[in-house]
KEPAKOL-591886 format. One line per 8 residues: number of its first residue (from 1); their letters; for each residue y, x, z of N, C-alpha, C. Coordinates in steps of 0.02 Angstrom, whole numbers, plus 50000, padded with zeros to 5 digits. Layout:
! residues N
NUM) A) Y,X,Z,Y,X,Z,Y,X,Z ~ ...
//
This chain:
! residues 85
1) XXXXXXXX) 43560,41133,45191,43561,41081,45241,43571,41013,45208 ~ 43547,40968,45238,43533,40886,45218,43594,40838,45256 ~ 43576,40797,45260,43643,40756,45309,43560,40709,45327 ~ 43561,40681,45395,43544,40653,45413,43576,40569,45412 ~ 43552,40510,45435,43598,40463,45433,43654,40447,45445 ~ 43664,40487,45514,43733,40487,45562,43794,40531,45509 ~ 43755,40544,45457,43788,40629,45434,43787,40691,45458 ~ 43748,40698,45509,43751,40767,45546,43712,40802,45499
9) XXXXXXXX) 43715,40857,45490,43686,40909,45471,43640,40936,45476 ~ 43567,40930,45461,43496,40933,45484,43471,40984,45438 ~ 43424,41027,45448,43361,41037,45425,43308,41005,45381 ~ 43287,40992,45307,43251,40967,45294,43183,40992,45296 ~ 43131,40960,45361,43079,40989,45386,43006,40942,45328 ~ 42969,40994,45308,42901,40958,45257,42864,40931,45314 ~ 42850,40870,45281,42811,40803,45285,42752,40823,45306 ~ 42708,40897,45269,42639,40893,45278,42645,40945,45369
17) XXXXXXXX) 42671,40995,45358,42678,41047,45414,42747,41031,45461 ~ 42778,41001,45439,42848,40996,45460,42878,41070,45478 ~ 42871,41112,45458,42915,41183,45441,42976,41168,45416 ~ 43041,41206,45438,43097,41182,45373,43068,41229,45285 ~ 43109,41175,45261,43111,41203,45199,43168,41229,45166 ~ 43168,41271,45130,43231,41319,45116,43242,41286,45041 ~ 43300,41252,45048,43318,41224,44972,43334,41280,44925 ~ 43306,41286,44885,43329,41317,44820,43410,41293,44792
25) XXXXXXXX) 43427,41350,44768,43513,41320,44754,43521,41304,44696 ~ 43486,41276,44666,43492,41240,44600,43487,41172,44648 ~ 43475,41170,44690,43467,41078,44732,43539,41074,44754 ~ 43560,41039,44707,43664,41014,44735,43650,40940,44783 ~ 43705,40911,44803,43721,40855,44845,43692,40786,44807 ~ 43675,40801,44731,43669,40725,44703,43600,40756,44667 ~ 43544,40756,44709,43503,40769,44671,43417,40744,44666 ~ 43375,40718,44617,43323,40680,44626,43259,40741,44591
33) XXXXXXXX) 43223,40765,44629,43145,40807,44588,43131,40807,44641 ~ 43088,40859,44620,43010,40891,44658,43047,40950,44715 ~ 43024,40961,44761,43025,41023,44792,42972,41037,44826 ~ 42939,41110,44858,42891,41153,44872,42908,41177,44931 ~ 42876,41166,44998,42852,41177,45038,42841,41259,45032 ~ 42866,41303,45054,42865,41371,45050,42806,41414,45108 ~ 42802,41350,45153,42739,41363,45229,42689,41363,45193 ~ 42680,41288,45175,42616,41241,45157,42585,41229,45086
41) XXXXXXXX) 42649,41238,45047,42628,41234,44956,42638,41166,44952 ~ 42638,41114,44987,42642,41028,44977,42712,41040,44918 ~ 42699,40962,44881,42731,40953,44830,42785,40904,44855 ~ 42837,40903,44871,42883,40830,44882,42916,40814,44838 ~ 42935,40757,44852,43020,40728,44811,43054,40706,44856 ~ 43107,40715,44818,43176,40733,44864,43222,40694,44829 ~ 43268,40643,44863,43325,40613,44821,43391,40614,44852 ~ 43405,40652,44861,43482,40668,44904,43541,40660,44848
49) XXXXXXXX) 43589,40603,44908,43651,40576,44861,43715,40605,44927 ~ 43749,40633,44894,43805,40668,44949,43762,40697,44998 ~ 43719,40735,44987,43681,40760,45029,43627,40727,45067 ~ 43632,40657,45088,43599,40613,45126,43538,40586,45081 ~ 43474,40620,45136,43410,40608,45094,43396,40532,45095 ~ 43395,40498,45034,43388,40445,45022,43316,40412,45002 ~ 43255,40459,45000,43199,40458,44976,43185,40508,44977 ~ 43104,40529,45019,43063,40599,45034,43002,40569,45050
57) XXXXXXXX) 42959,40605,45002,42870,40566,45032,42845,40640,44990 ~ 42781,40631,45007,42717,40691,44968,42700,40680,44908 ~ 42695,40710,44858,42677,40693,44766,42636,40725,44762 ~ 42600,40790,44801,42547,40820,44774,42538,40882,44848 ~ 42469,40892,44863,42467,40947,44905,42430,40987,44864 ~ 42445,41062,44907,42412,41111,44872,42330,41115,44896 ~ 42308,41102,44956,42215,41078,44946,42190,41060,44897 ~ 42242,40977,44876,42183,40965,44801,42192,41009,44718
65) XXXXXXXX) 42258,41037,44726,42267,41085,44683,42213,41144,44684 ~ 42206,41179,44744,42161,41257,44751,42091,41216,44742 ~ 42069,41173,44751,41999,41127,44748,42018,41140,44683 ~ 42041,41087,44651,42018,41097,44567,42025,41153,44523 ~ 42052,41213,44540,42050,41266,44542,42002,41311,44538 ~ 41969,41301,44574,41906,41325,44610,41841,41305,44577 ~ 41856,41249,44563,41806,41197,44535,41814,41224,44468 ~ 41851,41232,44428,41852,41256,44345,41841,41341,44325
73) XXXXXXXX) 41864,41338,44401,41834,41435,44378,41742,41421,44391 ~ 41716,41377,44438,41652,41395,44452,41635,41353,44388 ~ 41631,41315,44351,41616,41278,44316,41633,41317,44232 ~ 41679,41371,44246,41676,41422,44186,41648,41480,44210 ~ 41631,41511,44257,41577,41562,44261,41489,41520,44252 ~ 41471,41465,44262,41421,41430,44259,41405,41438,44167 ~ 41465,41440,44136,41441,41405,44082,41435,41479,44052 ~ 41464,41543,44055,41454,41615,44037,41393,41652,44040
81) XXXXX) 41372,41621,44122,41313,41635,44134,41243,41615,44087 ~ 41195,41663,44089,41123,41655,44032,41092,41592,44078 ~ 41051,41564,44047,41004,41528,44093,40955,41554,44137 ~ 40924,41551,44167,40881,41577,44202,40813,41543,44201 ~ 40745,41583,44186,40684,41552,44186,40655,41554,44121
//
């Protein structure tokens, strides 16, 4: 759980789906990285000081991740492949 402004005790819900997200417990009260969307795969950052999220936006979704993905496997079966003709 997060602290909201008031300090109440909230849910930190993702930006892309707004699902909550289940903090990993390596995430203590004073803490600044990345966290993962466990619904959606979205990439955030997270800057919680005494708990109170002080900074949260999107750093990366998983669409353009599985796209380029996708794109280097087809682009290495292309190149395996014989030519044709």
């Amino acid at each position: 759980m997060v602290k909201d402004k008031d300090g109440n005790e909230t849910e930190l819900l993702c930006l892309a789906c707004n699902k909550p997200i289940t903090l990993p417990k390596y995430i203590v009260e004073d803490y600044k990285g990345e966290v993962g969307c466990q619904e959606c795969g979205y990439i955030l950052y997270l800057k919680l000081e005494d708990w109170y999220v002080r900074e949260y936006r999107i750093i990366r979704d998983n669409a353009t991740e599985m796209a380029a993905k996708k794109t280097m496997e087809e682009l290495r079966k292309a190149l395996q492949e014989p030519e044709r003709g």
